[in-house]
Backbone as numpy.savetxt, mean C-alpha at the origin, in Angstrom:
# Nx Ny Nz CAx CAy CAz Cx Cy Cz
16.76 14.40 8.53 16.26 13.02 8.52 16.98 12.26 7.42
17.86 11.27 7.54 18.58 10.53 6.71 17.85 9.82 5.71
18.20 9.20 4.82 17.23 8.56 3.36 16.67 7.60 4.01
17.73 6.92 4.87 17.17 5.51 5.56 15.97 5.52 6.60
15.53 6.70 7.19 14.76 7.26 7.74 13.40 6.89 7.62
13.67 8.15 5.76 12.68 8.92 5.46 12.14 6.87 4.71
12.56 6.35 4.69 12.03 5.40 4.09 11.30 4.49 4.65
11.76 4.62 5.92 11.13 3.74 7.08 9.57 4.42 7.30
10.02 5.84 7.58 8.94 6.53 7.88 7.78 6.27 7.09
8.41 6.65 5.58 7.07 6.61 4.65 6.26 4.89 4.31
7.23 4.25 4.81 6.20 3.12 4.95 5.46 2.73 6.16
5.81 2.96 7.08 5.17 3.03 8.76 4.63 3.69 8.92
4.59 5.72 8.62 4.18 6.46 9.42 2.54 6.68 9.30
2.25 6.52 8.33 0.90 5.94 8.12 0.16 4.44 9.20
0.74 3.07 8.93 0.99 2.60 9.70 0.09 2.64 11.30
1.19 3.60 11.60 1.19 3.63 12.88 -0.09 4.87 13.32
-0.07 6.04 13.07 -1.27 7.28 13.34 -2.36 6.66 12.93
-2.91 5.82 12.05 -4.42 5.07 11.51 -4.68 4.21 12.40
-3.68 3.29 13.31 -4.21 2.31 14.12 -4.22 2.44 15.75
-3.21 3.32 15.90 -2.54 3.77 17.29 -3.43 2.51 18.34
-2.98 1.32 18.05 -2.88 0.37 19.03 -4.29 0.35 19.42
-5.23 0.82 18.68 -6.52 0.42 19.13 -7.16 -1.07 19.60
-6.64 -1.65 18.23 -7.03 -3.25 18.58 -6.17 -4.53 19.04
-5.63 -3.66 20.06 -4.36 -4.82 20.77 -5.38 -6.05 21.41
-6.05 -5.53 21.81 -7.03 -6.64 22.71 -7.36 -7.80 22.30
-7.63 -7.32 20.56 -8.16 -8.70 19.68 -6.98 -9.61 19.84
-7.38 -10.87 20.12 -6.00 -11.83 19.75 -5.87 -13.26 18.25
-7.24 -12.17 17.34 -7.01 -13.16 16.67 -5.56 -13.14 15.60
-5.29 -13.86 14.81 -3.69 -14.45 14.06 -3.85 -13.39 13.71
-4.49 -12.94 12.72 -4.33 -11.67 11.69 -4.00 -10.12 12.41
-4.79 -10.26 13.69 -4.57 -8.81 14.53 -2.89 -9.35 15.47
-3.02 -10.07 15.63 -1.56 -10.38 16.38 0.00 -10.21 15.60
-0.45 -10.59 14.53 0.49 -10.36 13.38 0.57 -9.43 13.14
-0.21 -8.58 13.25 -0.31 -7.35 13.01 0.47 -5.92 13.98
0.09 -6.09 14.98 0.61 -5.88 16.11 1.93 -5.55 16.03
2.46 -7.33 16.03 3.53 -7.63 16.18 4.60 -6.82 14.98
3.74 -6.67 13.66 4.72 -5.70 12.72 4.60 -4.34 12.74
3.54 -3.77 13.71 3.83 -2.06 14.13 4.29 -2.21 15.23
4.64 -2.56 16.28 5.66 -2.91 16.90 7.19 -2.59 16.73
7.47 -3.74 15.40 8.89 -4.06 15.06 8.91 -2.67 14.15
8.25 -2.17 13.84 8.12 -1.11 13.17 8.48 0.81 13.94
8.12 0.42 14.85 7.88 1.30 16.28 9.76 1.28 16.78
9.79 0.14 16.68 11.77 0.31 16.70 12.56 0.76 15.82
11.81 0.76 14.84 13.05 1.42 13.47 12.62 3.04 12.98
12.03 3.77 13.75 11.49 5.00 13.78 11.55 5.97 15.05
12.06 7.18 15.44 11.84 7.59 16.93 10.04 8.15 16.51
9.98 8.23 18.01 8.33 8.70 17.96 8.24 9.97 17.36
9.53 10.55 17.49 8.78 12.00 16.69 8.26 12.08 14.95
9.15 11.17 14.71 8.63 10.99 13.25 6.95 10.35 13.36
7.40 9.07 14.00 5.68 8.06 13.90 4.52 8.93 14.22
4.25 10.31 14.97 3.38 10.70 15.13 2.94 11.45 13.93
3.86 11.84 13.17 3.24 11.93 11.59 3.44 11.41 10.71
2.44 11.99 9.42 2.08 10.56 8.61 2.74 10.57 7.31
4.04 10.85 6.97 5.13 11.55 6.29 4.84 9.97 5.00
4.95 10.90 3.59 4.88 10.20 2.83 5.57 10.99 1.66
6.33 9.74 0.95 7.37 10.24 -0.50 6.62 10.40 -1.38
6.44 12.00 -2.09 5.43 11.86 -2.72 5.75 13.14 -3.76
5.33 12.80 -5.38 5.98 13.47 -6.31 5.23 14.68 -6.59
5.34 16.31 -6.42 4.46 16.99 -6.76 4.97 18.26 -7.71
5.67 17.86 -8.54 6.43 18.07 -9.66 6.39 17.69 -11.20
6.12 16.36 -10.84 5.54 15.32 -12.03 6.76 15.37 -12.96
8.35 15.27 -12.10 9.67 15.17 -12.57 10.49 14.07 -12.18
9.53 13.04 -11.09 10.10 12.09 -10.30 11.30 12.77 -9.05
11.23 13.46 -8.99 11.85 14.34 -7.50 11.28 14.15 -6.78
11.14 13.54 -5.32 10.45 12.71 -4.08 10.88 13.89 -2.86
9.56 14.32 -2.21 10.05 15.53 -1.34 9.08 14.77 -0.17
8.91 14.97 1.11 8.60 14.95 2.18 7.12 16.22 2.36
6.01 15.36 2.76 5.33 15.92 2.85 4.32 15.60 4.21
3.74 16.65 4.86 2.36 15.93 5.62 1.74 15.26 5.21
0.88 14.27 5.37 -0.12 13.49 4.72 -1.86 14.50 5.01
-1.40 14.78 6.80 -2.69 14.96 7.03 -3.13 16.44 6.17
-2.12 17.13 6.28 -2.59 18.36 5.43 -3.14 18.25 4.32
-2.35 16.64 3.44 -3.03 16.74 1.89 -4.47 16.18 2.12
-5.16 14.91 3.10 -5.80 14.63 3.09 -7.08 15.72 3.68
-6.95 16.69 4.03 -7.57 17.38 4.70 -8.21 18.50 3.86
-7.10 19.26 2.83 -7.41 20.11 1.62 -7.95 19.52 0.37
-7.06 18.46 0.15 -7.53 18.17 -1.24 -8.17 16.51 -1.72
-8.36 15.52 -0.46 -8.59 14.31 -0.63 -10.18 14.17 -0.82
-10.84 15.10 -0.44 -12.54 15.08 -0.42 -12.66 15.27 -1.56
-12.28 16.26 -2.36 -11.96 16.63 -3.87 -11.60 15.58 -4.85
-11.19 14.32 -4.35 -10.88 13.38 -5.38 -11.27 12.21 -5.45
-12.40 12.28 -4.11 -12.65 11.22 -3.68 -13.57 10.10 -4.14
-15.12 11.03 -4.71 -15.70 10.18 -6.01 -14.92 9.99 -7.16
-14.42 10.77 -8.14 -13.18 10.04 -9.16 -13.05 8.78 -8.78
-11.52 8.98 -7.44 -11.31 7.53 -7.08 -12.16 6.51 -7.45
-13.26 6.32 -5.85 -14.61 5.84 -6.30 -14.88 5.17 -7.22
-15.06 6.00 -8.71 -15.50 5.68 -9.60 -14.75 4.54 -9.72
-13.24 4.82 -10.05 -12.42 4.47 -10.80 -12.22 2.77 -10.09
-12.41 3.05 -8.83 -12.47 1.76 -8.10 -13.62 0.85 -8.82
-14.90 1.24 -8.50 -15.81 0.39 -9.05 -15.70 0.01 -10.15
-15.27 0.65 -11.02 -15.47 0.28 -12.64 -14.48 -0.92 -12.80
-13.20 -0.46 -12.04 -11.56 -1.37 -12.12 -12.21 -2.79 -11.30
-13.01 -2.85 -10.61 -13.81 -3.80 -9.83 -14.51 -4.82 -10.60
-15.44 -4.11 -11.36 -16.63 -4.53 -12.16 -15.51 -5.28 -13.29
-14.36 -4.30 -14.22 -14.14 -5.27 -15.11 -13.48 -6.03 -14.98
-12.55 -6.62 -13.93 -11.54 -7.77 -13.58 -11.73 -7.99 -12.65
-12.97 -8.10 -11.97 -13.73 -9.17 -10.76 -12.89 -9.04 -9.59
-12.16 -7.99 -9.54 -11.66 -7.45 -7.56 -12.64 -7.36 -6.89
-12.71 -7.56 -5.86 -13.13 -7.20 -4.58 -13.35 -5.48 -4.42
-14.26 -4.77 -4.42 -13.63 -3.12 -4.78 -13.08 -2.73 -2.92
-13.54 -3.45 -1.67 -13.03 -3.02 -0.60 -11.19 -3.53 -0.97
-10.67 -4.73 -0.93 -9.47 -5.29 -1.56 -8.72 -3.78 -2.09
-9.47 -3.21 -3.25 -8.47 -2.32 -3.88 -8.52 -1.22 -3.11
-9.69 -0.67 -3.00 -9.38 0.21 -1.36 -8.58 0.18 -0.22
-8.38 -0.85 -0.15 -7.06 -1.50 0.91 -6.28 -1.14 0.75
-5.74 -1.87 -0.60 -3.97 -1.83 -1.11 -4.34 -0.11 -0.93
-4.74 0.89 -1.71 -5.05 2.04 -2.49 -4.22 2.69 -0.87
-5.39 2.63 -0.06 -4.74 3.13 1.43 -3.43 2.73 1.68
-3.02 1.97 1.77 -1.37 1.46 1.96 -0.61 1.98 1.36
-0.83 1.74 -0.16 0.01 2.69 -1.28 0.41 3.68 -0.98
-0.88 4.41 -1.09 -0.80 6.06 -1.25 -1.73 6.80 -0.22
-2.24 6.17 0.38 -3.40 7.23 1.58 -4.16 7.76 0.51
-4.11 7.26 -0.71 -5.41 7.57 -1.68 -4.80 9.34 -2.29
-3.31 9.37 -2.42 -3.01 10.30 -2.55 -2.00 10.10 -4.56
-2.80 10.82 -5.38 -2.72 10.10 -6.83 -1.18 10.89 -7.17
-0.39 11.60 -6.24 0.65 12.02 -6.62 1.68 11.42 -6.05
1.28 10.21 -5.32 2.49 9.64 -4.30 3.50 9.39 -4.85
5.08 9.16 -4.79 5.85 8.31 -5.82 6.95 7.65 -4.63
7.12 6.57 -4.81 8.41 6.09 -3.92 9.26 5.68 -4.21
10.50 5.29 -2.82 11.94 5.97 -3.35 12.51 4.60 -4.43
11.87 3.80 -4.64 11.57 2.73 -5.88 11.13 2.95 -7.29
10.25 4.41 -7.06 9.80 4.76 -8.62 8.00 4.40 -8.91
7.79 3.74 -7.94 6.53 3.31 -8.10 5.25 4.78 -8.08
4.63 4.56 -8.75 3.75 6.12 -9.04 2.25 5.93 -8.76
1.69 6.81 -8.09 0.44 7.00 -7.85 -0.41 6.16 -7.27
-1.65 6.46 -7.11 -2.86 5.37 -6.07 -2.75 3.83 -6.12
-2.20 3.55 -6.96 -1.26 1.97 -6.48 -0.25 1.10 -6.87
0.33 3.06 -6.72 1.95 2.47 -6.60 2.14 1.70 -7.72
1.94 1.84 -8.98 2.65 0.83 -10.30 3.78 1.17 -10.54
4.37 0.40 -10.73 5.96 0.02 -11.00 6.58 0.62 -12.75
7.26 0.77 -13.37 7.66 1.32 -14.90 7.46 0.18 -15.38
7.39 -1.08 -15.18 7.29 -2.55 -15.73 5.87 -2.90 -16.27
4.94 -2.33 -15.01 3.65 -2.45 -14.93 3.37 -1.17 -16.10
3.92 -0.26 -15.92 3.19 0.76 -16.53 3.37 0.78 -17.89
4.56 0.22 -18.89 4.59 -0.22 -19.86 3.96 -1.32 -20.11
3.59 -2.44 -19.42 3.17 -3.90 -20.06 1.72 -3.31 -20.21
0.82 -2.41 -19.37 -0.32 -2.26 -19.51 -0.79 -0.86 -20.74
0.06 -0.34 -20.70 0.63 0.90 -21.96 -0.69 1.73 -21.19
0.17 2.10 -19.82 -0.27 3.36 -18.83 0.17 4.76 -19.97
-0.92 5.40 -20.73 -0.16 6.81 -20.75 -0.14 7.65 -19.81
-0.45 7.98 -18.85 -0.40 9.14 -17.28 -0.93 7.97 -16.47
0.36 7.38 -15.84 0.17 6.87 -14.23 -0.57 7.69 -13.15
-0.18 8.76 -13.60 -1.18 9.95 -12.48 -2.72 9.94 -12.34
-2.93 9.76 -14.02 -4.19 9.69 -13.96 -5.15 8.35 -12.96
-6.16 9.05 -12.27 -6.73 8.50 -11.46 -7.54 7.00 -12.20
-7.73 7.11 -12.91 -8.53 6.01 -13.81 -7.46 5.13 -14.20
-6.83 5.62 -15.13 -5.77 4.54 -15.86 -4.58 3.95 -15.04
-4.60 5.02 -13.54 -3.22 4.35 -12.05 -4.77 3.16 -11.99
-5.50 3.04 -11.20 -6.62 1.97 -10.55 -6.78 1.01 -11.64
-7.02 1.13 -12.88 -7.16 0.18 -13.98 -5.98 -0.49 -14.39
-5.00 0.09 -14.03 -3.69 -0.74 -14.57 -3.30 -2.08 -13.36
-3.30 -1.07 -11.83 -2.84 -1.63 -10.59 -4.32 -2.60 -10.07
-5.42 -2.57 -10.75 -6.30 -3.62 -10.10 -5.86 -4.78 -11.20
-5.87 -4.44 -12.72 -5.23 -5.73 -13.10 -4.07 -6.08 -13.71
-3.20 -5.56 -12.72 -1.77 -6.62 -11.63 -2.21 -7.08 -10.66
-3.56 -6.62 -10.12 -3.37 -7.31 -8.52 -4.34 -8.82 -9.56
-5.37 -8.26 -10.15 -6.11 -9.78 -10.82 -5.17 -10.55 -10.79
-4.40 -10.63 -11.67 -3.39 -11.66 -11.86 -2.75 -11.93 -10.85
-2.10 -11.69 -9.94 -1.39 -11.86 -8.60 -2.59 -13.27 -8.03
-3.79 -11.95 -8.15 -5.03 -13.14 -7.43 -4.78 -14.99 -8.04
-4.64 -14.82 -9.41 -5.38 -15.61 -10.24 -4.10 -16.68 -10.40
-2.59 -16.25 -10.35 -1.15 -16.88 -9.73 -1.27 -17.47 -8.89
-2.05 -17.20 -7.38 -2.04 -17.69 -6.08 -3.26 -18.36 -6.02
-4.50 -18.79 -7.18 -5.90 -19.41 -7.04 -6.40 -18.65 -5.98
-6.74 -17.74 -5.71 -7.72 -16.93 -4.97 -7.14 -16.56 -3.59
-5.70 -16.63 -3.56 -5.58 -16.36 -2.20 -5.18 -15.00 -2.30
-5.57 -13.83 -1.51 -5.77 -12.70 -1.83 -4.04 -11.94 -0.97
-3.89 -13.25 0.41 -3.03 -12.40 1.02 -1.18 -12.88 0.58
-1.40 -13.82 -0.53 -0.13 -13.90 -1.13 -0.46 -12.77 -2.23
-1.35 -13.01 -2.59 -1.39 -11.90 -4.07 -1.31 -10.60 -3.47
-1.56 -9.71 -2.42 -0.81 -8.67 -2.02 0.44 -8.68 -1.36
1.16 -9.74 -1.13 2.57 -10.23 -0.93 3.32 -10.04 -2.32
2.81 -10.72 -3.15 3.29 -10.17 -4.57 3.12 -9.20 -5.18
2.33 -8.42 -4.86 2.19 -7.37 -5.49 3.08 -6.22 -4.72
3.65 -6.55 -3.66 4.50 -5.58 -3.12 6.21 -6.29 -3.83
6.51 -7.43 -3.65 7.24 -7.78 -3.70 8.15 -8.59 -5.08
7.11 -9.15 -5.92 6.84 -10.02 -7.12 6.78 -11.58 -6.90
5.91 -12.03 -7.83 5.58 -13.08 -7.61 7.15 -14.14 -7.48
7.88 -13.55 -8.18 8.95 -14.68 -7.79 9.90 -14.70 -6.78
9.83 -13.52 -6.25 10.23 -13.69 -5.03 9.63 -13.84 -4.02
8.67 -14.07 -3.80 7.64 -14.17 -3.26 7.60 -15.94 -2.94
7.84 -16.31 -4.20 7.66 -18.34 -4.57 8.97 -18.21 -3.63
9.67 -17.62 -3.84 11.38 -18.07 -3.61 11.17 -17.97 -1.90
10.46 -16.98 -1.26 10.63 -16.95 0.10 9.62 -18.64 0.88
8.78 -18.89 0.06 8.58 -19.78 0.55 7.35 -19.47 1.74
6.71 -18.25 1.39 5.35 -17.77 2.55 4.23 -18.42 1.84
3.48 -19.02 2.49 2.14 -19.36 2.41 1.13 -18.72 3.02
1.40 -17.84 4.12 0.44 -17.24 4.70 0.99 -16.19 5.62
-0.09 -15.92 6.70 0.54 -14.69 7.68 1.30 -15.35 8.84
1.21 -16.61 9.04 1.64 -17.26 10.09 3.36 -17.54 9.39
3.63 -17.09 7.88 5.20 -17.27 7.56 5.24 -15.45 7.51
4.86 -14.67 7.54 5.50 -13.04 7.48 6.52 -12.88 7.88
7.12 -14.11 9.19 9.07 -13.80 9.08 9.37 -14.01 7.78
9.50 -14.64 6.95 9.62 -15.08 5.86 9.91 -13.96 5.01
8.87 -12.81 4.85 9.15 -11.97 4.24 10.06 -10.65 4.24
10.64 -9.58 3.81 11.02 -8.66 3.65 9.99 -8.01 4.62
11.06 -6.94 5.23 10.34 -6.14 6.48 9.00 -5.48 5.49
9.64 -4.58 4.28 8.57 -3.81 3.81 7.74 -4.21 3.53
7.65 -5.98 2.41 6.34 -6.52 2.30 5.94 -7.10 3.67
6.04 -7.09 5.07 5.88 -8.04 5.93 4.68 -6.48 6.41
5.19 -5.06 6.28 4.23 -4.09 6.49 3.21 -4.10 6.04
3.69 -4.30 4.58 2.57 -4.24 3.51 1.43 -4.84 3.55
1.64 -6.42 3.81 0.97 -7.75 3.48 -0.24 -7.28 4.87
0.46 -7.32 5.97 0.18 -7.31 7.43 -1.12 -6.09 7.70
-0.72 -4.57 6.72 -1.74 -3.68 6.75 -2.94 -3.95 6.24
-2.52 -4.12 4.29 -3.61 -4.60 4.02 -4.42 -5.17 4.46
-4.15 -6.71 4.80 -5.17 -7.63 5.09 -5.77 -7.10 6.56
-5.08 -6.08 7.39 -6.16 -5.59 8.56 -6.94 -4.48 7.96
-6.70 -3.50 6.91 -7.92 -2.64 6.54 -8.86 -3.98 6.09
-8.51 -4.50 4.88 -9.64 -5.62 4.74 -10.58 -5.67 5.37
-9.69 -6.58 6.98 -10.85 -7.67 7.56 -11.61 -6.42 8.14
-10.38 -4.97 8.94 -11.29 -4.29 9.87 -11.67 -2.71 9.06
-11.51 -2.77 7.92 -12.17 -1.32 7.75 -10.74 -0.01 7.69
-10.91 1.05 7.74 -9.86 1.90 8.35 -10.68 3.67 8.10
């Protein structure tokens, strides 16, 4: 499987096995949009990959990115981490006024709630913080389940608090950065051409765990 692949994969293949076209029927903007980017997504992957849920993910703690099942990790060891999380959600909730479903969202997108994820960008753990993020907030273990959710809920605050409460640019930026983000010129889901395929995944997932759960 080529790099260009494995990259597609690990942002789709999730994606695609969580929704498998259940809610085509709905035609509201947000599910149509939606659609429409596992779809375009569905072309840049053969099916044998999309039927699993392949994610870049560091289990070394050397930044070496290996290919893994998802469902296997979620199956052995995700019940096991799952109040932590939890916690770590509510508390990251309670002190910088997120939404705690919101960070559950991104959290799923990120990482499938998996605190060892790393991608082929560098970004580390349950939401995906960046080396930028992880110094400005003086992360000592990104891994750690508390201090990854407390750092990455407030970047997303601020994202929020950049865009005055609009939640689905502020996860546009938070995949992408706020200035490129200004520079593309999206205001909403009705501009997602606008964006970069990966944030156009990103933006497009989130806001359907949001509205529908997952």
């Amino acid at each position: 499987m080529g790099a260009k692949s494995i990259e597609v994969a690990c942002a789709v293949g999730l994606l695609i096995s969580q929704v498998a076209f259940n809610n085509v029927h709905n035609t509201s903007a947000s599910d149509m949009t939606y659609n429409s980017v596992v779809v375009e997504a569905n072309d840049e992957v053969s099916q044998s990959y999309l039927s699993k849920k392949f994610y870049r993910v560091n289990i070394t703690k050397n930044f070496e990115c290996v290919e893994i099942d998802c469902d296997s990790y979620q199956e052995n060891d995700k019940n096991t981490i799952y109040n932590e999380v939890d916690s770590a959600i509510m508390i990251a909730s309670k002190k910088y006024g997120v939404d705690d479903k919101l960070i559950r969202s991104l959290i799923k997108q990120e990482s499938n709630f998996n605190p060892r994820c790393v991608s082929h960008a560098g970004a580390i753990g349950l939401m995906q913080i960046m080396p930028n993020t992880i110094k400005k907030f003086n992360v000592q273990d990104p891994y750690d389940i508390y201090e990854n959710i407390d750092a990455g809920t407030k970047h997303l605050k601020g994202m929020i608090e950049r865009y005055s409460g609009d939640i689905v640019r502020a996860v546009a930026a938070y995949n992408c950065g706020g200035n490129a983000l200004d520079k593309s010129g999206f205001r909403s889901l009705e501009d997602v051409s606008m964006l970069p395929k990966e944030t156009r995944i990103h933006v497009t997932n989130i806001i359907h765990y949001y509205n529908n759960g997952f």
